[in-house]
N, C-alpha and C positions, 0 to 999 in steps of 0.2 A: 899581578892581577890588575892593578890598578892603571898598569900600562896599556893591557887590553880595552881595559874597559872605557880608556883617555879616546880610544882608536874609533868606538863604538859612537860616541857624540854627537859625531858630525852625521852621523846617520839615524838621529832620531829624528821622528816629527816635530818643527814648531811646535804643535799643540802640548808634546812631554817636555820639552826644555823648558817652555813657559810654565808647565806645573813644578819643575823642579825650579825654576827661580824664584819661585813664589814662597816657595819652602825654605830656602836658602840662603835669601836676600839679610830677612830681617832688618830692615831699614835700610841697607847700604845702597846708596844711589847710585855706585857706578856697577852695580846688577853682580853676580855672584862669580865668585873668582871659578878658574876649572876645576881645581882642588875641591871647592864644596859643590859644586855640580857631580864630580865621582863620586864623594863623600854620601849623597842622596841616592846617585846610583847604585850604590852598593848598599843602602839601606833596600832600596825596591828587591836588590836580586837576591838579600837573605830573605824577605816577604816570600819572594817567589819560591827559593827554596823548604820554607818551613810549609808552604803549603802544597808543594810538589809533595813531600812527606802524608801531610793530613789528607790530601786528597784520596789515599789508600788506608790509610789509619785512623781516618775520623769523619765518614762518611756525612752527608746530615739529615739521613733517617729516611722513614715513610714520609710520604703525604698525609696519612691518617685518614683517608678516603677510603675505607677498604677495600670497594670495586676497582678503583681508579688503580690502588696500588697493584692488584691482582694484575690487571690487565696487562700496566708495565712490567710485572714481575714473569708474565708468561710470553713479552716481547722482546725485551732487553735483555741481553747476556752478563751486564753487569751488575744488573740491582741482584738484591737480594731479601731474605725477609726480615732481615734489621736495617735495610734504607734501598728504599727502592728511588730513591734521587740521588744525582752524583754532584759535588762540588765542580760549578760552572757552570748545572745547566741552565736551559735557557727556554721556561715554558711559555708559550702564547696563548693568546685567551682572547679569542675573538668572538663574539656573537653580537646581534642587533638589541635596540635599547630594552630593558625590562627582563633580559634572559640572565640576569645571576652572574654576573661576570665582576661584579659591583656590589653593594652591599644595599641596604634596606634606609631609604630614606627620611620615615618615619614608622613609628611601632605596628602604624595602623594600613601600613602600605607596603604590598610585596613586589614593588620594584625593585630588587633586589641586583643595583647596578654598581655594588661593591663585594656583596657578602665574600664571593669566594679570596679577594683579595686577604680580606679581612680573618677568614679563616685561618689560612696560611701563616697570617703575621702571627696570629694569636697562638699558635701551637708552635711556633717560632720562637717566643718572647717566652711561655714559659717554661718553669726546671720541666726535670725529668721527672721528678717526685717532691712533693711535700710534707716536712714534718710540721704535724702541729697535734695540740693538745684537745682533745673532743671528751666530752662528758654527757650520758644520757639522761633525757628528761623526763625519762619515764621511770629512772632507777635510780637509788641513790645509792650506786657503785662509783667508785672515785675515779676520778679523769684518768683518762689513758692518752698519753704521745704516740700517733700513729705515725706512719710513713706512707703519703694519699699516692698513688701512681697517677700523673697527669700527662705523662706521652707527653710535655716537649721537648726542647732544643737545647733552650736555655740560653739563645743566641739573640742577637741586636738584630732588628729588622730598622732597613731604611727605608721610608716611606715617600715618593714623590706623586701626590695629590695636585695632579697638572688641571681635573675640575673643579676643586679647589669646593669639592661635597662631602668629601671624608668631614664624622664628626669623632673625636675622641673622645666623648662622652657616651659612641653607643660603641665602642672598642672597650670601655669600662666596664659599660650592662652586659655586654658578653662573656668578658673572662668572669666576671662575678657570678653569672649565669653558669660558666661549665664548671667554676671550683665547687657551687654550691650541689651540681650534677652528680660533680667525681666523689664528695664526702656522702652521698648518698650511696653512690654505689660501692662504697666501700663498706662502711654502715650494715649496710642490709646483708652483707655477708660476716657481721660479727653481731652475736645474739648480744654481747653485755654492749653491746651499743648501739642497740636500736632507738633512733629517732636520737642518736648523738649531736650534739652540735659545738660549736670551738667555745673555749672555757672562757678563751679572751674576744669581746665582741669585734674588737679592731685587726683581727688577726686577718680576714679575708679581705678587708682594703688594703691592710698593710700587702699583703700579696698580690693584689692587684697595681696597688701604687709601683711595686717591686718591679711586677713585666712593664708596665708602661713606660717604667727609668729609660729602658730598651730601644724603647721607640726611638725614631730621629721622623718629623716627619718636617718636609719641604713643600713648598708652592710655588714652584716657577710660573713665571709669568710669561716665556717663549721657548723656544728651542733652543737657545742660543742661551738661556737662564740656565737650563735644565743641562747642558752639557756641560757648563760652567762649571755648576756645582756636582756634576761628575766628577769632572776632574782632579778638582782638589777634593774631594771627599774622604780619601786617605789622609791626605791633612786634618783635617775637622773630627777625623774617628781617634784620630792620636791623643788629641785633647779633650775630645767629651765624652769619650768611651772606658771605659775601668778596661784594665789592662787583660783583666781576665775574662773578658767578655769577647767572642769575636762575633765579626759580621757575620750572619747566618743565611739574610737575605736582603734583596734590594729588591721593592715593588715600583713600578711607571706603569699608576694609571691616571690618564691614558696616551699610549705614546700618539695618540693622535690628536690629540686637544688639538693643536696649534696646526694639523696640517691647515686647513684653507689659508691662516695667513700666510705659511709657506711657501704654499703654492701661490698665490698674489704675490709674493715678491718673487718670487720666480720668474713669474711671466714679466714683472715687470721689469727685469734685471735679470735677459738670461746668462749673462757671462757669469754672475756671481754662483759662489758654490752652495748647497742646499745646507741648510741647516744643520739637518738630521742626518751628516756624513761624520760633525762633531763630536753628535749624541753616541751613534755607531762608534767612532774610536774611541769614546770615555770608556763603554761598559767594554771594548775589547780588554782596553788595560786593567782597568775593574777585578776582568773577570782572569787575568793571569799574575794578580799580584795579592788577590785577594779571595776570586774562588767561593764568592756568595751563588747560593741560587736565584737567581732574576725570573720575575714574572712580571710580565707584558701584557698590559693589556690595548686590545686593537680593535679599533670601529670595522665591522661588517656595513658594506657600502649597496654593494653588488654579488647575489648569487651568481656562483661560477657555472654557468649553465644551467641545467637538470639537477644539478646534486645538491646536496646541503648543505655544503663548503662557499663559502666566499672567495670571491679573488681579492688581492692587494692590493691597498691603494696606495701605499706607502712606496717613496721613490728608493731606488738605491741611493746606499750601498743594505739597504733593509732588506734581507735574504727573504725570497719566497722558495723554499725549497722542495716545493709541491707541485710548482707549475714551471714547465722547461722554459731556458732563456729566450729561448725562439718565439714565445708566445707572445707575447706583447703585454702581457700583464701588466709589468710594473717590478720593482722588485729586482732583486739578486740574487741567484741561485748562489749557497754558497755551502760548499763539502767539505765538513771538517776533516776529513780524511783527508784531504790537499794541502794543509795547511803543515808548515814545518813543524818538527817537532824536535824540545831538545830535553835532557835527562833531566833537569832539574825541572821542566817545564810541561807535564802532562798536557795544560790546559792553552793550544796557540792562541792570538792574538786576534783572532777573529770574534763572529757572534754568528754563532750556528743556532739555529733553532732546534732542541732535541726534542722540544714534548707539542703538543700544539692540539689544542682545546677549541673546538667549535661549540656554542652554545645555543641550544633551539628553546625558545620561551614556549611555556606552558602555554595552550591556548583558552579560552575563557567564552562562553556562548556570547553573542550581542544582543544588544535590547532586542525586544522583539519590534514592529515595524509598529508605528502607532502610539509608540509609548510615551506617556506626555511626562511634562518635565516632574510634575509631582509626585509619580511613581518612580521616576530616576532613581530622586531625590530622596525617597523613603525607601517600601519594603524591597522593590527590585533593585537600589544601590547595594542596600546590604547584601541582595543574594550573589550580586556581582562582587562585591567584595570579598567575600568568606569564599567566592570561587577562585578568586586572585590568590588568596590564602593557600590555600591549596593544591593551587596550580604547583605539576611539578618538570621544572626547566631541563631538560637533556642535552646532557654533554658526548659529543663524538671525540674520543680518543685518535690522535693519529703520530707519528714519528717518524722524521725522515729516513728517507733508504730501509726501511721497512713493509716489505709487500709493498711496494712502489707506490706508498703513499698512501695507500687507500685508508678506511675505516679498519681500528684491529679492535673498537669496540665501544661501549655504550653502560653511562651509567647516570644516574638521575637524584636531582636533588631538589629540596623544597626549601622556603625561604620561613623561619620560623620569628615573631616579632619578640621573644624572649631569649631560645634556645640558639636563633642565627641557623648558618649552615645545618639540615638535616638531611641526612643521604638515604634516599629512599632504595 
């Protein structure tokens, strides 16, 4: 085997040798012998295999959106109603500023240009269930150890914050926010523990501090940061991740931060290669050694005609798999169907786009014509804000080679400044 694999070498990219000498070096200057260059490859190809295995054997659940899941659940022939997402996919999440693609900037404001990222991670990050010890305060029946159902993963979310507005302090006020939700709703279905609450006060930080462990979050500073630290990322999970914990998901928002300067070096250096071809081989290897679900999120520049879809601004090798290559879009048409495939390796070596989310922001009346600034300022800001409040943002469901693209459906969420994500 090891002979095979001596043969495979020469036919990897720069870009994998240089992450396996990285790995394999440990200080030795004249760069890593062939021996531990196979020695790493044959660590990636059991990776590959234990999650050829999980990829049928340990699916990573719902979305916990319940439209959102229905919808894929009556499009997709492989989800089902214990996970209607599959290890590798690869959802997108495009809409223009203030439409929810993002999360809520302050308590008091429903620009909600993280939440749904934020969702995700968070139903990511925690267990399946919770035991903890709850006692009512209206009875004095003695503590009961329940077991809270919290619908997560239980899995490591890796987070790259390329606006660098992610705050983990309102990541805390929300898991705190849905444990305090779920012991209610537990609660109210057991008479001897109505208006119960945990016996030990530190029990709900403690389980928040718990999911947070989880988190990995990063700030690149360009595209070329951001592939970087793709790359070796399996490095870095080796040693700051508890053994029994796996990657569950990797969020990039947003893969567009950095285009205009890419494009500036572009133009000004066309011989050189783009960036974001880097980016595109990390999360391919990523996603066939490792098998997280990726969510992308993407700036909406330009309506694609009449519709309610955007076109892509993003250059290849970033698949636009909605708009033919003839178009001129932008973009790489890319068919995971095409793609090789081998028995240990469900998942090839590409980045197909399988889920892809347009989002249309709630719209909010404007001042009326006349209105001076001290009415802004006072009763009409407030009624313009508690309309922001309220506004509720709509998501277009779409997936490739399905009804050839079109809309397969529509679900709608509002931006809550305590509760987060609410699906209307």
């Amino acid at each position: 085997m090891a002979t095979a694999l001596a043969s495979q070498i020469d036919c990897w990219t720069g870009l994998e040798v240089r992450a396996l000498a990285a790995l394999t070096t440990r200080g030795c200057r004249r760069g890593p012998t062939r021996a531990a260059v196979i020695e790493a490859r044959l660590g990636t190809l059991t990776r590959q295999f234990v999650n050829a295995v999980r990829y049928y054997t340990a699916p990573p659940g719902p979305t916990f959106i319940s439209r959102l899941d229905k919808l894929i659940l009556d499009h997709d022939q492989q989800a089902s109603l214990e996970s209607t997402l599959q290890r590798g996919d690869v959802l997108e999440i495009q809409g223009g500023p203030s439409t929810g693609k993002t999360e809520v900037r302050s308590p008091a404001s429903n620009c909600a240009d993280r939440q749904l990222c934020i969702f995700l991670a968070i139903t990511t990050l925690l267990p399946a269930t919770w035991q903890v010890e709850l006692k009512s305060t209206s009875s004095s029946r003695p503590a009961q150890t329940v077991e809270i159902a919290l619908s997560g993963r239980n899995r490591s979310v890796v987070y790259f914050d390329s606006d660098g507005a992610l705050q983990v302090g309102r990541i805390a006020v929300l898991i705190r926010s849905y444990l305090l939700r779920r012991i209610r709703a537990h609660t109210d279905k057991v008479p001897s523990l109505y208006n119960a609450v945990p016996t030990r006060p530190t029990a709900i930080d403690e389980m928040v501090n718990r999911s947070l462990g989880r988190l990995h979050l990063f700030r690149p500073s360009s595209t070329v940061s951001l592939a970087a630290t793709l790359t070796t990322l399996p490095a870095y999970l080796q040693t700051h991740d508890r053994s029994d914990v796996e990657l569950g998901m990797v969020i990039v928002d947003s893969l567009s931060a950095f285009h205009w300067q890419d494009a500036f070096a572009l133009e000004s250096d066309p011989a050189s290669a783009h960036a974001l071809r880097y980016v595109v081989q990390a999360l391919g290897t990523l996603r066939r050694i490792l098998s997280p679900v990726f969510v992308v999120t993407n700036w909406a520049l330009a309506r694609f005609g009449s519709t309610p879809f955007y076109r892509q601004h993003l250059h290849a090798p970033w698949p636009t798999p909605f708009v033919p290559p003839s178009s001129g879009a932008g973009g790489t048409r890319v068919d995971p169907s095409e793609a090789p495939f081998e028995p240990t390796d469900p998942l090839p070596a590409v980045v197909p786009v399988t889920l892809h989310l347009t989002l249309l922001p709630g719209l909010t009346a404007p001042f009326p014509p006349g209105a001076s600034l001290e009415s802004v300022r006072g009763e009409r800001g407030v009624e313009r804000e508690q309309q922001r409040r309220e506004a509720v943002t709509t998501a277009i469901l779409r997936k490739p080679g399905v009804l050839d693209g079109q809309e397969l459906g529509r679900f709608g969420f509002r931006i809550d400044a305590v509760e987060g994500l609410v699906a209307e």
